[in-house]
N, C-alpha and C positions, 0 to 999 in steps of 0.2 A: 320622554323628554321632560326635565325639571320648568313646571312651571314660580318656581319660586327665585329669586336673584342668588345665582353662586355665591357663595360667601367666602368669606379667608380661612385658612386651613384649620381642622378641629383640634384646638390646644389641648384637647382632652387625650389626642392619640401623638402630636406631635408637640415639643416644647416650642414655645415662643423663640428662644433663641436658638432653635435648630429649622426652624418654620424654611419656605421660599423665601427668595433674596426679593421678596415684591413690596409693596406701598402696603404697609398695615397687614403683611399675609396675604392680600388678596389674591384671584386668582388671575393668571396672565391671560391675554384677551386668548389667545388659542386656545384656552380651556373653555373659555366661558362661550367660544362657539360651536366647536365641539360636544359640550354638553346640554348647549341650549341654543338650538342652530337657527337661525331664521332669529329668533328673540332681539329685541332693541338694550344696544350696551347704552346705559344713559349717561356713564360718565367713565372717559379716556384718561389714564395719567401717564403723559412721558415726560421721558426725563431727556433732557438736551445739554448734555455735558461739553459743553463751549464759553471758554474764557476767555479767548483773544481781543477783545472788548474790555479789560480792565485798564485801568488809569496808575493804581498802586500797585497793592501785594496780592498776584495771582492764585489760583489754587479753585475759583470755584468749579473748572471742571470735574471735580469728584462731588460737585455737591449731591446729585442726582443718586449716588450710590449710598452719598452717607447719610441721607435722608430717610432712604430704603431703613437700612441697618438699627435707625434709632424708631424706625415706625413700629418695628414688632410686638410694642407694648400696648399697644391702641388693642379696644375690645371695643365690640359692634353698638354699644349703647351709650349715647352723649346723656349722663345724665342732667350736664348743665341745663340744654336745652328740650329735652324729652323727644329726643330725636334718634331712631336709630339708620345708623349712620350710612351700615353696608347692607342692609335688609330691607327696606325700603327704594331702594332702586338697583342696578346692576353697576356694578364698579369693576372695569381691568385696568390692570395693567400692564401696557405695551414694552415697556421696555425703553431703552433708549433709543434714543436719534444718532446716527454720526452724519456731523455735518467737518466740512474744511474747515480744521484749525488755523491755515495762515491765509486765507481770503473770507475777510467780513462779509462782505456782499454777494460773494457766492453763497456763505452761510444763511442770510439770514433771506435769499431768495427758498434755500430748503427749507426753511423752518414755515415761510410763508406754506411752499405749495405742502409740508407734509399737516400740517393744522387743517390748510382746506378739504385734505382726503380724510382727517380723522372725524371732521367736523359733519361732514358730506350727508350723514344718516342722521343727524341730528344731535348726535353727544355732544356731549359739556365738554369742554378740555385743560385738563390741570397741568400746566405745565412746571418741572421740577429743572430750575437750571444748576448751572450754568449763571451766566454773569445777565445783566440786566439791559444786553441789548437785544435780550428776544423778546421784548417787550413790541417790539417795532414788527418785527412781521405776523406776531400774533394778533395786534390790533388792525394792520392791512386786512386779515385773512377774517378778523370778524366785522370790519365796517362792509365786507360783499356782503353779508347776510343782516348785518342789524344796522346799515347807516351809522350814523354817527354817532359814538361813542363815549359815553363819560367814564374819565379814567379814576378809580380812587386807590390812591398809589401813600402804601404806608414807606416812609423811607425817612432817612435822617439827613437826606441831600434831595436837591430839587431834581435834577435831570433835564434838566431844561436848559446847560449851556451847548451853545451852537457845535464848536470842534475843538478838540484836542491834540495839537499838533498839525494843522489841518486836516484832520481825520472829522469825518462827519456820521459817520457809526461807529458810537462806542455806548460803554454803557453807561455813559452821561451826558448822551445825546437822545435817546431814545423819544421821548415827548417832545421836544421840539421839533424832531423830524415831523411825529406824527399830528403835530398842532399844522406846520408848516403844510403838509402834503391832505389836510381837509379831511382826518380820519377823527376829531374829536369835537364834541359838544360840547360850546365854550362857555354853554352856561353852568354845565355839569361836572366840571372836573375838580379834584381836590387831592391836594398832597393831607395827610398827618402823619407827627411826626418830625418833622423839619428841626432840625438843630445846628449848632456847630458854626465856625467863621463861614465867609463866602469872598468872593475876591473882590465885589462889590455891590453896592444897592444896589447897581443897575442890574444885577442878576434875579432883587427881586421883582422890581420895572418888568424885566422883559418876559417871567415867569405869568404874570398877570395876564399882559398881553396875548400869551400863548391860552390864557383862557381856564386859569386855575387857582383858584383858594386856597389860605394854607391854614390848618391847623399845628400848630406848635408840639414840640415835644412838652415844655413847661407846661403849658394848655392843662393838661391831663392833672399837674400837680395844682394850680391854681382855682381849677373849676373841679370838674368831675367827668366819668368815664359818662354816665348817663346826658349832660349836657352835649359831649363830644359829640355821642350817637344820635341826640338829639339834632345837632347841627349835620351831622353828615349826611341823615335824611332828609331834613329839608333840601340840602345841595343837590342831592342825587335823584328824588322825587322819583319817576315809572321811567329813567331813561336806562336805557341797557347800559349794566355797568360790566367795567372790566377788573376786576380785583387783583393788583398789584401790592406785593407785601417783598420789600428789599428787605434780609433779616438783619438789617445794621438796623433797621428804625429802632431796635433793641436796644438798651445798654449793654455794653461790653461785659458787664458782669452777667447779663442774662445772654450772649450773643459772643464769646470771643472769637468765634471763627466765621471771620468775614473780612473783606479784604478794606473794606475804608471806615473802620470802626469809630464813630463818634460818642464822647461821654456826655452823659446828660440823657438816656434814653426812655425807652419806655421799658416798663416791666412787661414778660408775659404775660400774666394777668391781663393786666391794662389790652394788653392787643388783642388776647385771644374774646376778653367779652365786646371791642369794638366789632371781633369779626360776629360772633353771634347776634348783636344789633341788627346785622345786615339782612336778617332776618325776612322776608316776605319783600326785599326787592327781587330787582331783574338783572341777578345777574349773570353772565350772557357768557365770560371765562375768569379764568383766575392762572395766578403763577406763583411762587417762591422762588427766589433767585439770591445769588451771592453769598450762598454756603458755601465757605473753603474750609475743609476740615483739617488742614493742616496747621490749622491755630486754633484750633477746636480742642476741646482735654475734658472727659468723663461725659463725650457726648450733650455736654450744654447747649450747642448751638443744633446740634441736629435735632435734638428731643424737641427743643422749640419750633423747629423748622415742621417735624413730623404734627405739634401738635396745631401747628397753622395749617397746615391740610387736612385734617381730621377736622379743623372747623369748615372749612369752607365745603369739604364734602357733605357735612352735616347741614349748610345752606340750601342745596340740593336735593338733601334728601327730605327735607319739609317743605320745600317745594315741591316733590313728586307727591308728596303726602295732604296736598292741600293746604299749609298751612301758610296764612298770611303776615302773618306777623314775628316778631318774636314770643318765644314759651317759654314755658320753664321756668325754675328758679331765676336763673338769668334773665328774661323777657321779662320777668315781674320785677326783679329790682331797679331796669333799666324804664319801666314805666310807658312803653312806645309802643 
């Protein structure tokens, strides 16, 4: 029995682009028990290809696959942060979920209970959607275990209007469900990111209320990436965070496959060193949501999607590693 974490397949004997259909090559949880049985997987990634929950232009249900498809190019060492990524802890991948495409609330009752069985042994859980109403049972399924929750949710929209047609799960309801039903820590919560018209103040009014801060999209161009990090630490301090990144927070130019695309975005850059900021907090899960690659073209929006998961696994894995802070060239220019 391998005492060392499974890795992603050796690109020495197999090409990148002929590799498994998995997250980065990794290897699928079957393997990784199989080969290393009893052993603790420390970090789960599925994928939950469910869009019934869009407002606009559908399609994130394939997000979970074309996510897969643009990860192949990830290799095991984060230079940015000196972290490597899939060797320092054990990483599978599960595969997808199917949950009921035309009943929300059956859906997002499976997403609750299948997160509690993923979660049950103590793994991290990355979830790869699907549209941004599984935001709502993955944070139920972690307030059992860590109480209340501070959300930090990169996105170009709040999520915090009430219903949609009076529909009360969708995926621009998600945080206020979870403000409303006492799963979030209202001293802790923060959107970045935020851009774009809204139907009125009172949307930002009632976003406050539910217990959340916003940093701007502009924010980033006015100040700088290091102030941002700077501010989001303070906000988030040692409370368990849940890492929420909709990939519209994007601009369309870095982002065009996503169903409510906003101009005025952020660069990849800009998001992926906020994610490495996050550096030696607590946090507790994470998601990608509202990849639809059907307005996606040379893989722009997936490559970015793939390389926001390769950071946030890399949070993880300097967490396994000891490390409390941020490193790296990145942790040093970021100064935190």
């Amino acid at each position: 029995m391998s005492t060392q974490p499974l890795g992603p397949a050796d690109y020495s004997k197999t090409p990148r682009f002929a590799g498994p259909p998995t997250f980065g090559l990794l290897p699928r949880i079957d393997e990784v028990e199989a080969q290393r049985p009893g052993e603790k997987i420390d970090v789960k990634i599925l994928g939950v290809p469910f869009d019934a929950g869009v407002s606009y232009r559908p399609g994130a249900r394939f997000g979970p696959a074309h996510i897969r498809q643009s990860s192949k190019l990830l290799r095991p060492y984060n230079q940015a942060t000196n972290v490597h990524a899939f060797t320092w802890q054990q990483v599978a991948d599960c595969g997808d979920l199917g949950v009921n495409p035309f009943d929300i609330e059956e859906a997002i009752t499976e997403v609750e209970r299948t997160a509690d069985e993923m979660r049950a042994d103590g793994a991290k859980l990355l979830t790869l959607g699907g549209d941004h109403t599984l935001a709502l049972p993955n944070l139920r399924s972690l307030h059992k275990t860590h109480g209340k929750i501070a959300v930090l949710h990169f996105d170009a929209h709040l999520d915090t209007w009430d219903t949609y047609f009076g529909a009360p799960y969708t995926h621009g309801t998600p945080f206020r469900r979870a403000s409303e039903e006492g799963l979030l820590d209202l001293e802790s919560c923060m959107h970045v990111g935020i851009r774009g018209p809204l139907y009125g103040q009172k949307d930002l009014e009632d976003d406050a209320v539910l217990g959340f801060q916003i940093i701007r999209s502009d924010d980033y161009q006015f100040t700088s990436v290091q102030e941002v990090v700077a501010r989001i630490r303070k906000r988030l301090g040692d409370a368990p965070v849940y890492l929420s990144v909709d990939i519209d927070v994007l601009d369309p130019a870095a982002a065009p496959g996503t169903g409510t695309p906003e101009a005025g975005g952020m660069t990849s850059r800009e998001l992926l060193n906020s994610i490495r900021g996050l550096q030696g907090l607590n946090v507790v899960g994470a998601e990608i949501v509202e990849v639809a690659p059907a307005y996606d073209h040379a893989e722009i929006t997936g490559l970015a999607a793939a390389h926001v998961g390769y950071e946030m696994l890399s949070l993880w894995a300097a967490e396994a590693n000891g490390l409390t802070g941020p490193s790296g060239p990145s942790g040093e220019a970021l100064g935190v």
